[in-house]
C-alpha positions in Angstrom: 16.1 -9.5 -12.4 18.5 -7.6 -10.7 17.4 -5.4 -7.4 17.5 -1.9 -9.1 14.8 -3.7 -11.6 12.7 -5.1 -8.7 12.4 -2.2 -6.8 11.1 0.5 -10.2 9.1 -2.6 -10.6 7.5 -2.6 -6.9 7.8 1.7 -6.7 5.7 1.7 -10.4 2.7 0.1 -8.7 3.0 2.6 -5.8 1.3 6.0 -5.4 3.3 8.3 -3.7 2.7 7.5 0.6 3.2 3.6 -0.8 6.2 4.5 -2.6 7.9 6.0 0.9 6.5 2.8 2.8 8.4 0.3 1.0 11.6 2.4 0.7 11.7 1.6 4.6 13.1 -2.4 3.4 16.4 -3.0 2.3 16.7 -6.6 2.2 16.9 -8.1 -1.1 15.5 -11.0 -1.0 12.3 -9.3 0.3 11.7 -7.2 -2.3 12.9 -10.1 -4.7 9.5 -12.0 -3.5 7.4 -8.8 -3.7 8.7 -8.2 -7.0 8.1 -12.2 -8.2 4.9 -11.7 -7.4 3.8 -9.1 -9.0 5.2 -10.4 -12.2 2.9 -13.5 -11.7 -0.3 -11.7 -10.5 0.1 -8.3 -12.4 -1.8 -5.8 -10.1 -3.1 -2.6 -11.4 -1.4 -1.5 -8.1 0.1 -1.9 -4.6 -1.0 -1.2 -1.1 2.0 -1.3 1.9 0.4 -2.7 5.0 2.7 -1.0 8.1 0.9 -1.5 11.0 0.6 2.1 11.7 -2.8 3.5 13.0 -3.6 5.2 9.3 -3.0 2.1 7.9 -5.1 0.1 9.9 -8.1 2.6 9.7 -7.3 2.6 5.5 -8.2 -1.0 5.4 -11.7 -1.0 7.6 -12.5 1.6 5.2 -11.5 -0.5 2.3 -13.0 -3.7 3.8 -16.8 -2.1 3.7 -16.3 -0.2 0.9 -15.9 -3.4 -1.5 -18.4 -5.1 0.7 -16.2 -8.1 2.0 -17.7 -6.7 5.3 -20.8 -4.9 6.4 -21.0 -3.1 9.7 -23.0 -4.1 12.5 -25.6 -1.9 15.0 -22.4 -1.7 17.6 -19.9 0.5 17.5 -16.8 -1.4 15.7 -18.7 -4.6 14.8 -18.6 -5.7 11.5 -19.8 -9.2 9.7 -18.5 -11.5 7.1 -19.9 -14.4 5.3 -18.4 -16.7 4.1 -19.3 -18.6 0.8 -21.8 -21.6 1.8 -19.3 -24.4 0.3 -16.4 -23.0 2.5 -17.3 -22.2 5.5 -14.1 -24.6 7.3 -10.6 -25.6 5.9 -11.0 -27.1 2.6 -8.9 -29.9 3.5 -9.3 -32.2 0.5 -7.9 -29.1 -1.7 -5.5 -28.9 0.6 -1.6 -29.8 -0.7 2.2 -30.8 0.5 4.3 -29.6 -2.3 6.9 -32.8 -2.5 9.9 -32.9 -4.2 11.2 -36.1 -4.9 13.2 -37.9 -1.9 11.0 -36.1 0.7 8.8 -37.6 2.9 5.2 -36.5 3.4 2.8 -37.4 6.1 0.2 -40.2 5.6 -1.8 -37.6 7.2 -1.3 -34.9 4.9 -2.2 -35.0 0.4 0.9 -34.5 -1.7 1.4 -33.2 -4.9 4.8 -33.1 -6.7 6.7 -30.5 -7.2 6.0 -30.2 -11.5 2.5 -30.2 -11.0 2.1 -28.0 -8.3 4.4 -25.5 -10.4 2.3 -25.5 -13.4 -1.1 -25.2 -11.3 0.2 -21.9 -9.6 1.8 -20.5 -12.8 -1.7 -21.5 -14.4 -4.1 -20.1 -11.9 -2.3 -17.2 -10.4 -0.8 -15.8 -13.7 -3.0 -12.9 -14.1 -5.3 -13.4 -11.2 -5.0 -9.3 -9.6 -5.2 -7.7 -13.0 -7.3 -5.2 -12.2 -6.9 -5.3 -8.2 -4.4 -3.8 -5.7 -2.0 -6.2 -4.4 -2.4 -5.8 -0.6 1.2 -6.9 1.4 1.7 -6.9 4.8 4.9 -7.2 7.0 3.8 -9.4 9.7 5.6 -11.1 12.5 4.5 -14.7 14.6 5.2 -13.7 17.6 7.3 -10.7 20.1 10.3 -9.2 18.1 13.7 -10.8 19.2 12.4 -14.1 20.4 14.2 -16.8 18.4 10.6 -18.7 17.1 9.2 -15.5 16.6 8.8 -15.9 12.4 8.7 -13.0 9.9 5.3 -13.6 7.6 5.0 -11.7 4.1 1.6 -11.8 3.1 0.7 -10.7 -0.5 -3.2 -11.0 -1.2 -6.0 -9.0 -3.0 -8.3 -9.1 -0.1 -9.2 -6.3 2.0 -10.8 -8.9 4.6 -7.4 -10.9 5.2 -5.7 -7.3 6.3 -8.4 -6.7 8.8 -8.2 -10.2 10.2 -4.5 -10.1 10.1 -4.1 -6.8 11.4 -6.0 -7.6 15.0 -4.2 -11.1 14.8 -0.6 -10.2 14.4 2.4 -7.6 14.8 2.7 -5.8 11.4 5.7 -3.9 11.3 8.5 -3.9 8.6 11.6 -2.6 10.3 11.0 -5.5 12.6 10.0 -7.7 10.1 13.5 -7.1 8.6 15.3 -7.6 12.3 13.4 -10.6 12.6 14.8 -11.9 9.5 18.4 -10.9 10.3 17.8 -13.2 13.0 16.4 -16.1 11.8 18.0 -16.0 8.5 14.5 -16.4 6.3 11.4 -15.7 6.7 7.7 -17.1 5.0 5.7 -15.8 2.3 1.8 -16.0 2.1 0.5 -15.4 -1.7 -3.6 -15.4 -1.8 -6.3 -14.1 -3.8 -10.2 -14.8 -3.5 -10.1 -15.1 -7.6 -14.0 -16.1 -8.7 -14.2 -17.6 -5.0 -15.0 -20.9 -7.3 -15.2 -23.8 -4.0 -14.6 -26.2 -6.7 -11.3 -24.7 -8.1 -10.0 -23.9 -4.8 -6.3 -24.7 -3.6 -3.8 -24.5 -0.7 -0.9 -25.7 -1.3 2.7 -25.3 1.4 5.9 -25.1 -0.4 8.1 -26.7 2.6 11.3 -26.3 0.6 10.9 -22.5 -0.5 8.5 -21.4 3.3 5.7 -20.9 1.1 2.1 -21.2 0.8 -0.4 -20.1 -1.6 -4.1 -20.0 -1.9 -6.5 -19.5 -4.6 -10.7 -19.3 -5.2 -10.9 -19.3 -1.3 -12.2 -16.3 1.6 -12.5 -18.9 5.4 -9.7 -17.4 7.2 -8.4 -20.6 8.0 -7.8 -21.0 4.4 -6.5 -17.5 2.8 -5.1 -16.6 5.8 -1.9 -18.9 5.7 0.5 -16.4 8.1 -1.7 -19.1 10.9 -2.2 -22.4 10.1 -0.1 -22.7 6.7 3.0 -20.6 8.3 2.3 -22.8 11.5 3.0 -25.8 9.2 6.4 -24.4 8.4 7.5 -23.4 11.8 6.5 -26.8 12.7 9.1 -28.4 10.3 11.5 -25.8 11.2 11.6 -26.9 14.4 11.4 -30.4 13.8 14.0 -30.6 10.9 16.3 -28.0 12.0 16.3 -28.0 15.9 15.0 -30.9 17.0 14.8 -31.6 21.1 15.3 -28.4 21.5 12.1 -26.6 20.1 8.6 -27.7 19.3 5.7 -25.8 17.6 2.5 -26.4 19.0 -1.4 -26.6 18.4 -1.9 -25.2 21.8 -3.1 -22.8 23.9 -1.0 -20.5 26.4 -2.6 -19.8 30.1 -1.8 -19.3 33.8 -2.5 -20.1 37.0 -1.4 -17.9 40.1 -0.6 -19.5 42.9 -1.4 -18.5 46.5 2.2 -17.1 47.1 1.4 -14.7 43.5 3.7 -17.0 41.1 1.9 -18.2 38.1 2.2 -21.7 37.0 1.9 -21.8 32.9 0.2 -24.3 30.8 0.4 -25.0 27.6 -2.4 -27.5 26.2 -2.9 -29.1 22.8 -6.5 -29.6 21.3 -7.9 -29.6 18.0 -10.1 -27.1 16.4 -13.4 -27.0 17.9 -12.1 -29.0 20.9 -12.6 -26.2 23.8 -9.0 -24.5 23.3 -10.1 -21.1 23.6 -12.5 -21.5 26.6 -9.3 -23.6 28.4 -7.3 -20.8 27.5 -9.2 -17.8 29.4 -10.3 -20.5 32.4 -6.7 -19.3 33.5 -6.2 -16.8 36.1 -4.5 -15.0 33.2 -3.5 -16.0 29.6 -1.4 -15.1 26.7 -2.4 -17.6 23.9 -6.0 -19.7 22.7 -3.9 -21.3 19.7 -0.7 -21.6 18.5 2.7 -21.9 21.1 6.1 -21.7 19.5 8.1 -23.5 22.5 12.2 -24.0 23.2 14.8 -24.6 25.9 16.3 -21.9 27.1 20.1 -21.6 28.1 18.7 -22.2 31.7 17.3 -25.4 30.7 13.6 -23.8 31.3 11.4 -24.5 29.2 9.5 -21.0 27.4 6.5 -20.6 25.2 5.5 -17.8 23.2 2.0 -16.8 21.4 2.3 -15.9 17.4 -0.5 -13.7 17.5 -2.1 -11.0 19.4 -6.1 -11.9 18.9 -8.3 -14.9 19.1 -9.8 -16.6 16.1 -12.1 -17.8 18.2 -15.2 -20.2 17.5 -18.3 -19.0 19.3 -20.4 -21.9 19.3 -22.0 -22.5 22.9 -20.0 -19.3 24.0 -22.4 -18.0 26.8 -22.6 -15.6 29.9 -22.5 -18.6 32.0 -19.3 -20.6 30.3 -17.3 -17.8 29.3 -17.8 -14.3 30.9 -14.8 -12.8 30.1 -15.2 -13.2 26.9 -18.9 -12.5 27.0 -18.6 -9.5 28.2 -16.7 -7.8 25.2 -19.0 -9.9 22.6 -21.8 -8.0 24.3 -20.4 -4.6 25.2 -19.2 -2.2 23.5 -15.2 -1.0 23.1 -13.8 -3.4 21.4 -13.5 -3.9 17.2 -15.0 -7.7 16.7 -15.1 -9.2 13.2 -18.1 -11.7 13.2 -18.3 -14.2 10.9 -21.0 -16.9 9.5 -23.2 -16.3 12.7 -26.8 -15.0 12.5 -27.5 -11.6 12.2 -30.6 -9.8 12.5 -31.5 -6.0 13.5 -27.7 -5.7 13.4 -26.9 -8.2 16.1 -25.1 -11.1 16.1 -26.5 -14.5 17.4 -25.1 -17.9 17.6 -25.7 -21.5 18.6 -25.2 -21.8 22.1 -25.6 -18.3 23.3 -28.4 -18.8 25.6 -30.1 -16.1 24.5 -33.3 -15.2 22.9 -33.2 -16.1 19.9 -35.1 -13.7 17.0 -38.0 -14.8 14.7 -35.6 -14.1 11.8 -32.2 -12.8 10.0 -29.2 -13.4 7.5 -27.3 -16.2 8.6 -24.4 -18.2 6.3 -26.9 -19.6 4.0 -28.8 -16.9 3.2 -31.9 -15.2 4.5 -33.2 -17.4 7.4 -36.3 -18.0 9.6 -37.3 -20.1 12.4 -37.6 -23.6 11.8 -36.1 -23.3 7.9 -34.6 -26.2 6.9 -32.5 -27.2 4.2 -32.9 -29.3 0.9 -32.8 -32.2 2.8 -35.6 -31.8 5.3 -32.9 -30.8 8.1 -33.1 -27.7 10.6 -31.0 -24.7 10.0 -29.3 -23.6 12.6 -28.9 -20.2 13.6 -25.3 -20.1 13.2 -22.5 -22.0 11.1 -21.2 -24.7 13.7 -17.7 -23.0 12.9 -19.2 -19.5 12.7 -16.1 -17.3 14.4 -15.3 -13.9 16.3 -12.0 -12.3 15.9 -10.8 -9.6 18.8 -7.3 -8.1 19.5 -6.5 -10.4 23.1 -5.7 -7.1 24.8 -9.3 -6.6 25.2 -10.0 -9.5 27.4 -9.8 -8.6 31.3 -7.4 -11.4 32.2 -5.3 -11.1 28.7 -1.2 -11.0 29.9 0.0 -8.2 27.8 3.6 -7.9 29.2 4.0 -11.3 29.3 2.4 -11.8 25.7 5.2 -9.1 24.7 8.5 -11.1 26.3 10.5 -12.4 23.4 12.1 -14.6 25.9 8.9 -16.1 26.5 6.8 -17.6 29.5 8.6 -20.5 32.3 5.9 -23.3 30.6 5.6 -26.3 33.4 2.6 -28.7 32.2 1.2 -29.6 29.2 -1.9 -30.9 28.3 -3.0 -32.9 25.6 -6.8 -33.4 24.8 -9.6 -34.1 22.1 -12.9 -35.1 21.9 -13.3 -38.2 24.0 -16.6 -39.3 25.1 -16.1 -42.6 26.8 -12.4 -43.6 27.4 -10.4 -41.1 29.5 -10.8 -39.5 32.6 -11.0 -35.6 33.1 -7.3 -35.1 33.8 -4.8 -37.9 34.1 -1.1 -36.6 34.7 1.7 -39.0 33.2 4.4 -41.3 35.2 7.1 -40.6 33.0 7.7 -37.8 30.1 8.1 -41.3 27.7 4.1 -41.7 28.4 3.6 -38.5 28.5 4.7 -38.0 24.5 2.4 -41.2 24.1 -0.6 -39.1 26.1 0.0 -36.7 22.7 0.4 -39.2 20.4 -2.9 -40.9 21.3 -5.4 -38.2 21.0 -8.8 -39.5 19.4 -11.1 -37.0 18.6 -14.6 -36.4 16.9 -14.0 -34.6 14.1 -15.5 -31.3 13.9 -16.8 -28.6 11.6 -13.6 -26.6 11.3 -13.2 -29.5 8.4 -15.3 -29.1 5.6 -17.0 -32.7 4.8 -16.6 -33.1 8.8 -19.1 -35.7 9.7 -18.4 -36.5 13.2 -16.6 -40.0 13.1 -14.1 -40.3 16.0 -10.4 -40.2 14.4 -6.9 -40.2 15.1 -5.5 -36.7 15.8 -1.7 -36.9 16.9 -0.9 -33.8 19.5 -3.9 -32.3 17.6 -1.0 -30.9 15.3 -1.0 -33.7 12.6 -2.8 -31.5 10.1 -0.1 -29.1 10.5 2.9 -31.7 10.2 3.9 -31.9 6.6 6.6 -34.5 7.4 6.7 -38.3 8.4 4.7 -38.5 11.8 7.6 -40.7 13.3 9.9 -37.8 13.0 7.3 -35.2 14.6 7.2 -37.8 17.6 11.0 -38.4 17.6 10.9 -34.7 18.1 8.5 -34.6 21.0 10.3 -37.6 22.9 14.1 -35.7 22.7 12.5 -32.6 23.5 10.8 -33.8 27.0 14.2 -36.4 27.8 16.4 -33.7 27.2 18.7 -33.9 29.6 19.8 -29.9 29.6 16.0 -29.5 31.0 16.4 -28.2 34.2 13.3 -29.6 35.5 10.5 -32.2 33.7 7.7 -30.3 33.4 4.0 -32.2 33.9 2.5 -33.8 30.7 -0.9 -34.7 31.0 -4.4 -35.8 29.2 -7.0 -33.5 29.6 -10.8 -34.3 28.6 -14.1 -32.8 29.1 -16.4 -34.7 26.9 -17.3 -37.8 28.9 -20.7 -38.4 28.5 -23.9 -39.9 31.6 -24.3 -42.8 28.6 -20.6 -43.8 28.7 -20.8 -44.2 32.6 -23.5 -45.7 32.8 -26.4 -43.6 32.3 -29.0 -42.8 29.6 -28.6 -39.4 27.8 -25.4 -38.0 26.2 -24.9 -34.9 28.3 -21.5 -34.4 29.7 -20.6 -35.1 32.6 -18.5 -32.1 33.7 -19.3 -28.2 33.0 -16.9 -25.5 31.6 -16.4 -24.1 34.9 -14.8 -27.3 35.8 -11.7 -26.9 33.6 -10.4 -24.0 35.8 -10.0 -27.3 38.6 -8.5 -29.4 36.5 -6.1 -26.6 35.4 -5.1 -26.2 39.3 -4.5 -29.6 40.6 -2.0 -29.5 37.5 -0.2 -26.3 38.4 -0.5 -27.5 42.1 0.8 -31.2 41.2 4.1 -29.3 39.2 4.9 -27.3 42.5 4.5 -30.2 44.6 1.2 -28.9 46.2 -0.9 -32.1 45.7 0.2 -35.9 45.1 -2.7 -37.7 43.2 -2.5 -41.4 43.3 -0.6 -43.3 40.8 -2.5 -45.9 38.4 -1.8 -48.0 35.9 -3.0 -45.7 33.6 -1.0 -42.4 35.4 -1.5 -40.3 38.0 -5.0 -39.0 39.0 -6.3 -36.7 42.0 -7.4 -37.7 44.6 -11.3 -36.8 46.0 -10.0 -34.9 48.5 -7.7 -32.6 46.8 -10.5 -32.3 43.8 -13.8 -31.6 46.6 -11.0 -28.8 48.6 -10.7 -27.4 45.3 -14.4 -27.0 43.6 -15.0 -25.5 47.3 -12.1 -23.5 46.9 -12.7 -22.0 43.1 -16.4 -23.1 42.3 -17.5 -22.4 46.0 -21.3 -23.0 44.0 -21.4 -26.5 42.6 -21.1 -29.6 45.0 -18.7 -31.7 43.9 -20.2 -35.4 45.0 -18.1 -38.8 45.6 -20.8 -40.4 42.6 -19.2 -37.9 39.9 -16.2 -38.1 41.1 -16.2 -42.1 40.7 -18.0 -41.7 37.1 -15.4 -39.6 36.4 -12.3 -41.0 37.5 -13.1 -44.4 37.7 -10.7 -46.8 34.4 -12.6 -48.1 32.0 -9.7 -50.1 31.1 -11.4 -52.1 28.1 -12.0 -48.8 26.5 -7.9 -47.9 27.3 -7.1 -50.7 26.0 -9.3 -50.7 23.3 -7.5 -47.3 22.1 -3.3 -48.1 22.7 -4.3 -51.2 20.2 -6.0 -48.9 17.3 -3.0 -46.0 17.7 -0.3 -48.8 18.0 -2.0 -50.8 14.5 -1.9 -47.0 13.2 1.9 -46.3 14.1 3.0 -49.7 12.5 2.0 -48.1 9.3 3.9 -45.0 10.2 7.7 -44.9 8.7 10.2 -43.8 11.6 8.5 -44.2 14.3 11.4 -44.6 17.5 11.1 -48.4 18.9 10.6 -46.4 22.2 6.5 -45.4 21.4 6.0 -49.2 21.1 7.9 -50.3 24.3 6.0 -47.7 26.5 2.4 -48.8 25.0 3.2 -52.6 25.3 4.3 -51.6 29.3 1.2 -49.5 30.0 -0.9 -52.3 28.2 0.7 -54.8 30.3 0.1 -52.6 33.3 -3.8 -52.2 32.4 -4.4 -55.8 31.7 -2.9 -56.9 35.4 -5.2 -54.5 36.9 -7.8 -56.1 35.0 -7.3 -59.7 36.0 -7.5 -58.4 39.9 -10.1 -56.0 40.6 -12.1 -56.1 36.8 -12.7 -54.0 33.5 -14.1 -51.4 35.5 -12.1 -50.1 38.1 -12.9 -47.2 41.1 -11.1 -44.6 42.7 -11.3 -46.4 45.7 -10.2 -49.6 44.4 -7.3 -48.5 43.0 -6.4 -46.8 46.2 -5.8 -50.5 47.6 -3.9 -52.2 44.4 -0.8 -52.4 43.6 -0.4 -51.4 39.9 3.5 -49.8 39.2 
């Protein structure tokens, strides 16, 4: 079809204000796609998402109007439920498109290339008849920064606008300069259809930067500009700059220093794992999710955030944990879209809140009362373990907006890599080299959560906490990571560390599974790092890496949680190498990479060296191993 065809085509669906909206785009290929799909979906009509102010208001009035939302008692709160099946991402409906000679993760289901063609020509053919095709011009990220990727998304959902509208840019002469720049940019097609769980689909088209979805309303699903376009960004960087830029499952935040610089962190963790509470324990923060990261000219290394919100989970969010965050959940100013949570009088209420809880409501599974329980005999809980809260980042008190707006990014010096580990490593262990450092990442183990549909808690591998989102071999993702942090153009080597915060009393020794640290711990463990990347604090190197010392830990609970006593007993539960355990988990990743196809020699060398390390600490001091004992060995 030639362009003078595509565009009647895309102007005959328009009503007049539409009409002068897309007239703004004059790149081809852009309004080749537009005009593909609405071949394939045949919508009655279109609606041109802008990102202007009357455009953003249009679609909360569209959003309650076909009842995909319902407002709450506070003043720009509204609520959405998802359906009861798919209330996480559907990952077993969940498809590689692979063409033949290409590689697809062992992580990740693939579907060739024939069949995935005749499934979307089958089950999108059709599927807006009747609807308005909604697209949106969206960008990943500040206009002008080189990872910043242009995002078309084309859906029939009023919903997906809102989200995406307090989530991302949405502008389409940038949109345009931010393909000029990059030379493509990725295409999001979606529509709810019968919202049949059963007949649902994701699929990512690597080779044409595509995804599609079908039969599906979580956001994590539909909404493919995050985690599907994340996917893609992720093999861009991998396939087509590799050591130079990385795209991360990670969180952006900062911690000011005493002479007013701020040290930046950026910190992997899967979904559920504590990302967005790590994120605002910063002194300031741009980022709860996604980085897109490169070296610079300068050979500094900069981050940016893709989006502008948090899609934030608010399980065990609470006045005590989290009162930044708190504060605009419970106040009002600020548009929050609520979903799968427990609403009752108009209010929201979720697991974890600390809060009175009411006799009664409409939760994700339907009407709900205290003690209800399901067909199997078990409670109900109030809210959806992965019941969420959307809200624009600018909102929050210690947000970063100029930063947040820099295409040429923050100065990132540590990152931290961390899952849910209850019994193997210690709260925050920095690594020796940047080699053990990519092996820090590679080695995250973590109980699975509900952000996975069919989640049921078992303790799995969960590379960088980015495997999901890696479509290629694993061995190239982590060829990636270890010429990106032994570059030698890096003009410094920035801190790579394990975080963890889900040590349990029963794994140290005592009886219940209560964790051993608090939320208002992690701002600690953020510091020494900042403090150990300027050279403020030492630690003391193990065999396992290098850990603070009780000194510089105790100075800084005093200093930044003046109200908790840090004691020498936690800090030895905490700190002290379980070495077993260690070992116990280099042998299950090593047995798992042996499986992997092009994993670098170098992962192997660095494991059997730590291993060796670990196992000579053992013969001398045991298979448990203090603080103060390893203060008196000699271990490197």
């Amino acid at each position: 079809m030639s362009t003078n065809k595509e565009l009647a085509l895309i102007l005959s669906k328009c009503d007049e204000a539409n009409r002068k909206k897309i007239q703004v785009i004059k790149n081809e290929s852009i309004l080749s796609k537009i005009a593909e799909r609405i071949e394939l979906c045949n919508p009655d009509n279109l609606f041109i998402q802008t990102g202007t102010d009357e455009d953003k208001e249009y679609v909360k009035k569209m959003v309650l109007e076909v009842g995909e939302e319902e407002k709450l008692k506070m003043e720009g709160h509204t609520i959405h439920f998802d359906p009861p099946n798919e209330q996480g991402r559907v990952v077993k409906q969940t498809y590689a498109i692979e063409d033949e000679g290409v590689y697809t993760s062992s992580l990740a289901n693939a579907m060739p290339r024939e069949e995935a063609d005749a499934l979307i020509k089958n089950k999108m053919r059709n599927i807006m008849n009747g609807k308005t095709m909604l697209v949106g011009f969206y960008l990943r990220g500040p206009v002008g920064a080189p990872t910043a990727y242009a995002s078309l998304t084309i859906s029939d959902t009023w919903y997906l606008l809102h989200q995406q509208n307090n989530l991302y840019k949405c502008n389409p002469a940038d949109f345009e300069k931010q393909v000029e720049l990059i030379g493509f940019f990725f295409t999001n097609t979606h529509s709810k259809g019968t919202l049949s769980t059963k007949d649902a689909y994701v699929l990512t088209d690597r080779k044409n930067k595509e995804t599609w979805a079908w039969n599906v309303s979580y956001l994590g699903n539909c909404a493919l500009i995050k985690k599907g376009h994340h996917r893609l960004s992720n093999d861009d960087a991998i396939y087509n700059h590799r050591g130079v830029r990385l795209s991360e499952h990670m969180f952006i935040t900062g911690i000011k220093m005493k002479d007013g610089s701020i040290v930046w962190i950026d910190g992997a963790a899967p979904s559920g794992c504590g990302k967005t509470t790590t994120a605002m324990a910063g002194d300031t923060f741009i980022g709860d999710d996604l980085a897109q990261i490169w070296i610079d000219k300068d050979g500094t290394i900069r981050s940016i955030n893709p989006e502008v919100g948090i899609f934030g989970i608010v399980r065990d969010v609470n006045l005590e944990g989290d009162p930044v965050l708190m504060d605009r959940l419970r106040n009002p100013g600020s548009e929050i879209i609520w979903s799968n949570v427990l609403v009752s009088d108009g209010i929201p209420y979720w697991e974890g809140n600390n809060e009175e809880i009411p006799e009664s409501g409409v939760n994700f599974q339907g009407e709900w009362t205290k003690g209800k329980t399901d067909s199997d005999g078990k409670k109900i809980p109030i809210s959806h373990p992965n019941s969420r809260a959307t809200i624009r980042a600018n909102q929050l008190s210690n947000y970063n907006e100029d930063a947040a707006n820099n295409p040429n990014g923050v100065e990132t010096k540590v990152f931290t890599y961390s899952g849910r580990d209850a019994d193997t490593m210690p709260p925050v262990v920095a690594a020796l080299t940047p080699e053990e450092g990519v092996t820090f990442g590679a080695d995250i183990a973590s109980a699975t959560t509900a952000t996975e549909v069919g989640a049921k808690g078992e303790v799995k591998r969960s590379p960088w906490a980015n495997a999901p989102f890696f479509l290629g071999a694993l061995g190239d993702y982590m060829d990636g990571q270890f010429k990106f942090f032994t570059n030698p153009k890096l003009k410094e080597q920035p801190v790579l560390a394990s975080l963890n915060y889900f040590l349990t009393e029963a794994s140290r020794g005592g009886s219940t599974n209560k964790l051993l640290g608090e939320k208002r711990d992690v701002i600690v463990w953020l510091t020494w790092l900042a403090r150990l990347a300027t050279k403020k604090v030492s630690g003391m190197k193990t065999a396992l890496g290098i850990i603070p010392t009780f000194d510089e830990i105790d100075s800084l609970f005093k200093e930044l949680v003046p109200d908790k006593k840090y004691t020498k007993d936690l800090y030895d539960k905490q700190f002290s190498l379980y070495i077993d355990n260690i070992i116990a988990r280099i042998d299950m990743q090593v047995a798992a990479y042996e499986k992997e196809v092009n994993v670098p020699k170098i992962y192997f060398e660095i494991q059997a060296i730590k291993k060796a390390r670990l196992e000579k600490l053992k013969a001398s001091k045991g298979s448990v191993v203090t603080p103060d004992q390893l203060k008196c060995s000699c271990q490197i």
